[in-house]
Every structure is written in structure tokens, then in C-alpha cells.
C-alpha positions in Angstrom: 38.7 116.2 60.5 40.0 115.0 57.9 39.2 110.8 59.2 35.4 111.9 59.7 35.3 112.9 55.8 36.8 110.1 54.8 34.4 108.0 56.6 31.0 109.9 55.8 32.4 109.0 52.2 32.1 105.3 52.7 28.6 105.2 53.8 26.6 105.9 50.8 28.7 104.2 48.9 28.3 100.7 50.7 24.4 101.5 50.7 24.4 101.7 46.8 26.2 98.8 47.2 23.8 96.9 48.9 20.9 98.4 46.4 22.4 97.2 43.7 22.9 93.7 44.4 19.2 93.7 46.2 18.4 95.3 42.1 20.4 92.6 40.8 18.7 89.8 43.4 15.0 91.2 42.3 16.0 91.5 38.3 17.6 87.8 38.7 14.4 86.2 40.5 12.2 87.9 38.1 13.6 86.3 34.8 13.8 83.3 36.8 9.7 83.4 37.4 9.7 84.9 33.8 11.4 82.1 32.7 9.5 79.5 34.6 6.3 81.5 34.1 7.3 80.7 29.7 8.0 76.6 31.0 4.5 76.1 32.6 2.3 78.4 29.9 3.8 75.9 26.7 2.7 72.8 29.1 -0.2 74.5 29.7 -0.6 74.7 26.2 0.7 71.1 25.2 -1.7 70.1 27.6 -4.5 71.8 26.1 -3.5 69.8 23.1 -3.3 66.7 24.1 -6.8 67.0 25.6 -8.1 68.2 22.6 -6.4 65.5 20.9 -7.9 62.9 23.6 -11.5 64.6 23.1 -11.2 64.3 19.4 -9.8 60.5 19.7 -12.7 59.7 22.6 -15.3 61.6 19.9 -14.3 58.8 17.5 -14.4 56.0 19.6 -17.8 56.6 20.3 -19.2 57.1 16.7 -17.2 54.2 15.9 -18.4 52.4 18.9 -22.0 53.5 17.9 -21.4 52.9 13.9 -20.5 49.2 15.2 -23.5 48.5 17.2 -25.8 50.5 14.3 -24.1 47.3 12.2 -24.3 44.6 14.4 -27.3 45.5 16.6 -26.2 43.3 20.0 -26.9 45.1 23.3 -24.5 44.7 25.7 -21.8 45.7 28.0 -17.6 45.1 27.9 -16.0 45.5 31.1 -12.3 44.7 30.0 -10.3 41.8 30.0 -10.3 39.7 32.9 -6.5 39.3 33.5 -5.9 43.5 33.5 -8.6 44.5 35.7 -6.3 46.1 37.7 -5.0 48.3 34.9 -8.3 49.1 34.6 -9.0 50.8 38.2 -12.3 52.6 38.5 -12.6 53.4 34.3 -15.7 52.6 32.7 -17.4 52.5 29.1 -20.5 54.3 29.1 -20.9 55.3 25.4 -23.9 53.9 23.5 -24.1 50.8 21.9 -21.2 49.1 23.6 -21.4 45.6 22.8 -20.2 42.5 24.5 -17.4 41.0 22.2 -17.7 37.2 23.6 -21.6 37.3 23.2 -20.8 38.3 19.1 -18.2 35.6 19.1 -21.0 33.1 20.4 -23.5 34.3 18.1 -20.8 34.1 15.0 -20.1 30.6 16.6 -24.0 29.4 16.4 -24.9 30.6 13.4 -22.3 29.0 11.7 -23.2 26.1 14.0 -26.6 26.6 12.3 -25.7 27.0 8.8 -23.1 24.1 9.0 -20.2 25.0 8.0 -16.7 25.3 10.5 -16.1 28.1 12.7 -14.0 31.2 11.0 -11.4 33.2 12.1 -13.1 36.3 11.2 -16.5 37.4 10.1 -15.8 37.7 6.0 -14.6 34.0 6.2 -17.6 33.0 8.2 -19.8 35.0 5.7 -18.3 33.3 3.0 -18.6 29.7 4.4 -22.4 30.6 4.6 -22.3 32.3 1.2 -20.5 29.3 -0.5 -22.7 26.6 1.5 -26.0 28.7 0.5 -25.1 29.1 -3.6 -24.6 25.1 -3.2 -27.8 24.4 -1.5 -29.5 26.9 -4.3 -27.6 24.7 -6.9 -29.0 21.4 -5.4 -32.5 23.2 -5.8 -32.4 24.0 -9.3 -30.9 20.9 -10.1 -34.1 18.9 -7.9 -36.5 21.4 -9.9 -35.1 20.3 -13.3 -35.2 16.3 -12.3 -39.1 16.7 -10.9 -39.7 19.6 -14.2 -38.6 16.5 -16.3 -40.4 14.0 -14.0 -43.2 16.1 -14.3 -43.2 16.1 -18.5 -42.6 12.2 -18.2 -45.6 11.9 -15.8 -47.8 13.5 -18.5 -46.5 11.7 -21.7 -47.3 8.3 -19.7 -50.8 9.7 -18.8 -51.0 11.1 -22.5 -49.8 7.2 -23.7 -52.4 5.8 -20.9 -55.4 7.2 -21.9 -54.2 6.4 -26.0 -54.1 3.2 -24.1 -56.9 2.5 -22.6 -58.8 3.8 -25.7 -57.3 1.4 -27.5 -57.7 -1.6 -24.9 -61.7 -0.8 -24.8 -61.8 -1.0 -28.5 -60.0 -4.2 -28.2 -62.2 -5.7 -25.8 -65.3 -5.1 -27.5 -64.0 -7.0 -30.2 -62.6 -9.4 -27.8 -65.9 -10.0 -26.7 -67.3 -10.7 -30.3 -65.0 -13.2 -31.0 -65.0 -14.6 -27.6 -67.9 -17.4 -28.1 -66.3 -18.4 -31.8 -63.1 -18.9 -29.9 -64.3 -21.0 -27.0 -66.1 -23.5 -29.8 -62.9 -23.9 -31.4 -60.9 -24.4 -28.3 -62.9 -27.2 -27.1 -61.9 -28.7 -30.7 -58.6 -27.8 -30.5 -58.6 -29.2 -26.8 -59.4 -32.6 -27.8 -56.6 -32.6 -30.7 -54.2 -31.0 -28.2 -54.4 -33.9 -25.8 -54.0 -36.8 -28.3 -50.8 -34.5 -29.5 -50.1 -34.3 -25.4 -50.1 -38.2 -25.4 -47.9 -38.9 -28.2 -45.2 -35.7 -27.1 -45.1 -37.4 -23.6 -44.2 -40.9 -25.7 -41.4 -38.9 -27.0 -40.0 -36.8 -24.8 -39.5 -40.3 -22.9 -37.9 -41.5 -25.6 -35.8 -38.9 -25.6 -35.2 -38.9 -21.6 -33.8 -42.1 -21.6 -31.1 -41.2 -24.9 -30.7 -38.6 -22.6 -29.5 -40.5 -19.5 -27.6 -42.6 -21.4 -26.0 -39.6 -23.5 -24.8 -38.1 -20.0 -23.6 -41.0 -18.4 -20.9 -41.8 -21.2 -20.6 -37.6 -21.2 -19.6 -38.3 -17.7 -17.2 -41.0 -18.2 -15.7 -39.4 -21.0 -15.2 -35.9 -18.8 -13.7 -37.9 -16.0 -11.5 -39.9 -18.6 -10.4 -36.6 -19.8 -10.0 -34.7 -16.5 -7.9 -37.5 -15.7 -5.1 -36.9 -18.8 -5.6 -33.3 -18.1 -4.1 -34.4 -13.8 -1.8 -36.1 -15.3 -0.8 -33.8 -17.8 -0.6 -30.5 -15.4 1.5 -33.3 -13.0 3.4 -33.6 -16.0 3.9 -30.0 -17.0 4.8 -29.4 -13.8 7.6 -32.2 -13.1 8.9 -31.1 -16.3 9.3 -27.2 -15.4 10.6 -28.6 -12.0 13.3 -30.5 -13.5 14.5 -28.2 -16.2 14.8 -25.7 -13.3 17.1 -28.1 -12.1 19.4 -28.9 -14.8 21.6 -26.9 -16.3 22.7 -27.2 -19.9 25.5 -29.6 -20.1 28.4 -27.4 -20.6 27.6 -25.3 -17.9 29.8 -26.0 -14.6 28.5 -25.8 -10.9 31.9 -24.4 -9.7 35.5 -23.4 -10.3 38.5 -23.7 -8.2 39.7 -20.2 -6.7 42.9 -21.6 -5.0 44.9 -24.6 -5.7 49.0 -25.2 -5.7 51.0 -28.5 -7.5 51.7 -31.0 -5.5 49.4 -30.0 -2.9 46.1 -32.1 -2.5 44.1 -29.8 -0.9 42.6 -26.2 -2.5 39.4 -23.8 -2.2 36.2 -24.3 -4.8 33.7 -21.0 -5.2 30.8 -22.7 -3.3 29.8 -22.4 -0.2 27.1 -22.6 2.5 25.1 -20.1 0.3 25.0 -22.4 -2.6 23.6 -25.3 -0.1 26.7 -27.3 -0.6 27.4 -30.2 1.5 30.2 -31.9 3.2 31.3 -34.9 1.2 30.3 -33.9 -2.0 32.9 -35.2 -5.1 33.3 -33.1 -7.8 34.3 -34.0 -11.7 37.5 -31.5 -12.4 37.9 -30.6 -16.1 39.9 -28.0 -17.6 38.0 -24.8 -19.0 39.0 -26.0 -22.6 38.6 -29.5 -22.2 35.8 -32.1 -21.6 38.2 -34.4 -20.2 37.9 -35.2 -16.7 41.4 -35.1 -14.9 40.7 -35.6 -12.0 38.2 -35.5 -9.1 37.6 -33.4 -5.6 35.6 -33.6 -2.7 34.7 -31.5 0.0 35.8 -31.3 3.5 34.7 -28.2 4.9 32.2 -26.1 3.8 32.4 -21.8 4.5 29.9 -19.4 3.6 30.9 -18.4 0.5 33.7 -20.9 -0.1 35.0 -24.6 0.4 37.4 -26.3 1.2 38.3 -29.6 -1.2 40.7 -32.7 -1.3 41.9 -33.4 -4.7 42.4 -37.1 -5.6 42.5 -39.8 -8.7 44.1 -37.1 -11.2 45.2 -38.3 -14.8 48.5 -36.9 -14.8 49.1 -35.0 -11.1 52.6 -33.7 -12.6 51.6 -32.4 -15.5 47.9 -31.6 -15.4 47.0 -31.4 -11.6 44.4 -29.2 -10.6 45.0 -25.2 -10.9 42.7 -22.1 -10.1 39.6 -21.6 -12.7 39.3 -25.2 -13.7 35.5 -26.1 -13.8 33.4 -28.8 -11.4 30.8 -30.8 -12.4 28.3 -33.2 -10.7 25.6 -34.5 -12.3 23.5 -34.8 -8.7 24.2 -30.9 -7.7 22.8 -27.7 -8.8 24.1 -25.1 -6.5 21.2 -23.0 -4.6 18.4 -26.8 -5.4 17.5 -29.3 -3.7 16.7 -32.2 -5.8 14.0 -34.9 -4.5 15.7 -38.8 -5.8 14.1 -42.2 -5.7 15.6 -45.5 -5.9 14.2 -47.6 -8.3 15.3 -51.2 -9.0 17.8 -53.4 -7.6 21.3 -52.4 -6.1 24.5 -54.3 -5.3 24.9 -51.5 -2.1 22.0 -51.7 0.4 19.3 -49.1 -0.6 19.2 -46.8 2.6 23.4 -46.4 2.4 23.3 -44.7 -1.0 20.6 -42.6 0.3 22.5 -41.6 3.1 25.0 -40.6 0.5 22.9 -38.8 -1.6 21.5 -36.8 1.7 24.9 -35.8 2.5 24.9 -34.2 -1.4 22.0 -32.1 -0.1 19.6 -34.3 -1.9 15.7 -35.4 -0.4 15.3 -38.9 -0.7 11.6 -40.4 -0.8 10.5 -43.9 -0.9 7.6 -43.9 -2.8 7.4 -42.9 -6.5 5.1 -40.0 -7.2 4.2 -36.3 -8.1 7.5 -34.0 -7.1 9.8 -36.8 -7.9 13.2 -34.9 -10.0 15.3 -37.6 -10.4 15.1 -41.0 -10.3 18.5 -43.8 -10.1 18.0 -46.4 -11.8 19.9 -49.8 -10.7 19.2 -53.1 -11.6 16.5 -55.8 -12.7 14.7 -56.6 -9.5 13.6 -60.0 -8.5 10.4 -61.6 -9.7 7.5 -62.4 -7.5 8.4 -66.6 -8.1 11.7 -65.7 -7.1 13.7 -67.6 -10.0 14.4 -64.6 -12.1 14.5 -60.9 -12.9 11.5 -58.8 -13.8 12.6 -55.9 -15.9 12.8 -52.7 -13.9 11.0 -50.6 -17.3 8.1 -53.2 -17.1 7.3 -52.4 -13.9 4.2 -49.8 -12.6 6.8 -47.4 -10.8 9.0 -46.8 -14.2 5.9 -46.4 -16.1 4.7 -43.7 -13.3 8.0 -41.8 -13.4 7.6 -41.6 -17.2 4.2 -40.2 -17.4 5.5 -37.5 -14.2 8.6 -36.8 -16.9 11.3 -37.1 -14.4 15.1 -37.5 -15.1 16.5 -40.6 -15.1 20.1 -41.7 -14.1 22.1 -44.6 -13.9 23.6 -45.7 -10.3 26.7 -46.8 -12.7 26.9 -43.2 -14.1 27.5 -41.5 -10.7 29.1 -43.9 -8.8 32.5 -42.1 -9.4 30.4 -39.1 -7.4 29.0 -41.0 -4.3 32.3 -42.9 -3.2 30.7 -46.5 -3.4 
């Protein structure tokens, strides 16, 4: 008896068991749909919102849509851009007054086309192309109105002065007229007088022709006389700048030795290739403090900016032989020139082997005498034309030439210590 109690007791309890969690299960669900229910009435809400927000935003796209087109006044239609049509899918604009961008842009395009001025980025710079090109076209008008105003006032002070004109020209002709008859009976007089002065004018002025003619022709040979000195004076001028181009002052050397030892016949002079120096070419050697020469050089091999030299013929080679910054002079170099020689005279040495010398100095040697002449060597007395004596070398037409063309002289004595004869 005492198990069947104990049993009957464990029924109910078990059932209020179960009730309770099935309470709990039902209260649990419930705030979960509560809960839920809360989520989807705010996005209800939000969503409201952003509709009304989206109505609101669509409301002003429209009046601004419509505001635009009220402005513009272009019919049309947009259907998007051509590269996102499929962003588009089925959407469409079907407010009023849509307009079709590209057919404003080709508007904008030909009226500015129109008006002449370029194409603008946006429609304030296209209006104020137009603006600017239409206050200068009113500015060309007002400036044409004031040149025809004044052509205008001109016009009628010239009619004002024609008709003050014409006045005076009728009152002039009437008296013309008067006199007219009185003047004809005195030209006829003065006709007859006029053609014996015609006769004796014509005597003169024939006269006076041939004074004329003559007058000219010494003119003539008196300008061609003169234009002659004036040749020969610009020859002259020239030879003269030519030469002193050439020469420098006395005391001035061409060179210096850089390199030189006692004892030792060969050193190194300061010109070179660049200074158009020559194989062959003798040098005077003097001392920087002294006029003397002591000595002489000549070159062997020339560098580019530096020579090679054989010394030779020194005063005293012990005590005074050549040393670094003595000074070279030749009176047939100028470093950097060429000179252009002539021989003029008689020489001991055959003509064409001292002006093979003088080309190996660098020199040009002509053989005619004339304009763009430098220098000319002078040898001896030359030969009459009867053969049985000398005709003086100054007496001749060449040395007169070379003195009228200025040119410098030298004697074939005076540099023969520099060509090696």
C-alpha cells in the first residue's frame, strides 16, 4: 500500500512538469515573434522612409527636370547612356519636358558655330564668347557710324564749298567772256613776237647744247680719272689693312722656347700646327732682354700645339746657348697668316727654289704682281732689254705697282739667314 502512494504521488507532479516547460516553450516563442514582430515593424517603418525620401527626391527631379526644359525649351527624349543599358533594365523617364542632352550639346555647338567664336566647355563660357564677340561687333558699329557721321559732315562742307564754287566760277566766266575778244586781239600780237623770241631761244639753247656736250664729256673723263684714284686708293687701303694685320710691331716675338737643355741641340718652341707652322722653318733666337741674336733654330717636327727645333750657329753655345723663354723671330712668319710673296728682280738662286722655300714657311707665292700682294722680295737689278746692262729694279712698272698697292718690301739679303740659301 504504501508503493501505490508513492507512485500516485509522482504522477501529477511529472504532469506539472511537462506544463511548465510547454508554459515556458509557448512564453519563449512568443517573445521570440514579439521580438521579431519589433525587427520587421522598424523596417517597415525605415522603409516607409526611405520611400518617402525617394518620392520626395523623384518630386524634385521632375520640377527640376521641368524648370530645365521651361529654360531651355528642346523637346525630346534621354534614354540613358549607351554603354549601361543594361543597368538600366526596363526603367524609363516619363516626366515632362525631358530633353535630349546630345541634341542641346549640338545646338550649343552650332550656334557657336553661327556666332563664330570656338566651342565652350559649358554654357556661361559659350554665352560669354557670344557676349564678348557681340559688344565687339557693336564697337565696330559705332566706330563705322562715327567714320560715315564724319564722312557725312565732310560730304556737305564739299557741297557747301561747291556750290560757293560754282557761283564764283559763273561770275568768272561771264567776265571771262568779256574779256575774251580783247584777249584773242592781243594774242595774235603777242603770237607773232613770241615766235621771233621762239627763233632766237632755239639759236641759244643750241648754243648752249653743244657747251653742253662738251661740258659732259670732260665731266666724264674727269669722273672716270677720279674713279680710277678712288680703285686704286680702296686697293690701297685695303693692301695696307692687309699688311698691318700681318706685321707685328717689331719687338714683339712669334714664339718662345718651352724646353731646351746645354749642350743639347735639339728643344721644343710654343708653336704648333694650330699656329700654321711649317716644317723647315728657321727661327732668329734672342734673349728676352736682349736684341742680340745668339743663335738660330729650325724646325723638324711640327705637333699640334708644339714643335720640335734643331738649334745651330749660336754666338757663344757654352755660355749663352739656348734656354726655355728665349724669344723667336722671323721676319717671313706671323703665326695663325698666311702671307702672299712675289719675287721681284734678279736672283743669284733660281727663282722657283726660293719659292719652294718660302712655301715650306707656309707662305703663297704668285707670279704676277697685283692687288693681294703682302710682301714683296726684292733681289737684284735685272737685265735690260739690249742685254748689255742692268735696268734698275725701282724703275720698272711692277715696283711702281707694288708701291701704289702699299705692300711691304724685303730684301732677299735680309732673310737669307731664315731660308737656308
Amino acid at each position: 500500500m504504501h508503493n501505490r502512494q508513492s507512485g500516485a504521488a509522482h504522477v501529477p507532479i511529472m504532469f506539472f512538469l511537462i506544463l511548465l516547460v510547454m508554459f515556458l516553450g509557448a512564453l519563449g516563442f512568443a517573445w521570440m515573434q514579439q521580438t521579431k514582430n519589433g525587427e520587421l515593424i522598424k523596417a517597415r517603418q525605415q522603409a516607409r522612409a526611405d520611400l518617402q525620401v525617394l518620392k520626395e527626391k523623384e518630386l524634385l527631379i521632375q520640377h527640376y527636370i521641368e524648370d530645365l526644359f521651361n529654360v531651355l525649351k528642346k523637346p525630346g527624349s534621354y534614354t540613358g547612356r549607351p554603354q549601361s543599358k543594361a543597368l538600366y533594365g526596363d526603367a524609363t523617364l516619363e516626366y515632362p519636358g525631358v530633353m535630349n542632352p546630345t541634341e542641346i550639346k549640338a545646338v550649343l555647338d552650332a550656334a557657336a558655330n553661327d556666332a563664330k567664336v570656338a566651342t565652350a566647355p559649358s554654357l556661361e563660357a559659350l554665352l560669354g564668347s557670344m557676349v564678348t564677340r557681340i559688344n565687339t561687333q557693336e564697337q565696330r558699329i559705332k566706330e563705322l557710324e562715327a567714320e560715315r557721321d564724319k564722312a557725312m559732315a565732310a560730304k556737305a562742307t564739299g557741297d557747301q564749298r561747291y556750290t560757293q564754287l560754282e557761283g564764283e566760277a559763273r561770275s568768272t566766266a561771264a567776265e571771262t567772256a568779256s574779256n575774251l575778244e580783247q584777249a584773242r586781239s592781243d594774242y595774235e600780237a603777242a603770237k607773232s613776237d613770241r615766235d621771233r623770241r621762239i627763233i632766237a631761244l632755239q639759236d641759244n639753247v643750241n648754243n648752249l647744247r653743244d657747251q653742253m656736250t662738251q661740258a659732259k664729256e670732260a665731266a666724264d673723263a674727269r669722273e672716270k680719272e677720279l674713279l680710277g684714284k678712288i680703285g686704286l686708293l680702296q686697293t690701297q687701303l685695303s693692301a695696307v689693312t692687309e699688311r698691318n694685320a700681318l706685321n707685328q710691331p717689331p719687338q714683339v716675338a712669334d714664339g718662345k722656347i718651352i724646353a731646351a737643355e746645354n749642350n743639347t741641340p735639339v728643344g721644343f718652341i710654343n708653336l704648333g700646327r694650330k699656329d700654321l707652322l711649317q716644317r723647315g722653318t728657321v727661327f732668329r733666337v734672342k734673349s728676352a732682354n736682349s736684341d742680340a741674336v745668339k743663335g738660330y733654330c729650325q724646325v723638324t717636327r711640327v705637333e699640334e700645339e708644339r714643335s720640335q727645333v734643331r738649334f745651330y750657329d749660336f754666338v757663344d753655345p757654352v755660355g749663352d746657348f739656348a734656354r726655355p723663354g728665349d724669344l723667336l723671330y722671323n721676319d717671313l712668319y706671323t703665326p695663325r697668316v698666311t702671307r702672299t710673296m712675289y719675287l721681284m728682280g734678279r736672283f743669284i738662286t733660281p727663282k722657283e727654289d726660293i719659292a719652294n722655300m718660302l712655301r715650306r714657311l707656309g707662305n703663297r707665292v704668285v707670279n704676277k704682281m697685283g692687288p693681294g700682294v703682302d710682301t714683296v722680295v726684292l733681289g737684284n737689278d735685272p737685265v735690260n732689254e739690249a742685254g748689255d746692262g742692268f735696268a734698275s729694279v725701282q724703275d720698272s712698272e711692277e715696283f711702281k705697282l707694288a708701291n701704289e698697292l702699299r705692300v711691304e718690301f724685303t730684301y732677299l739679303s735680309k732673310i737669307s739667314d731664315l731660308l737656308k740659301l
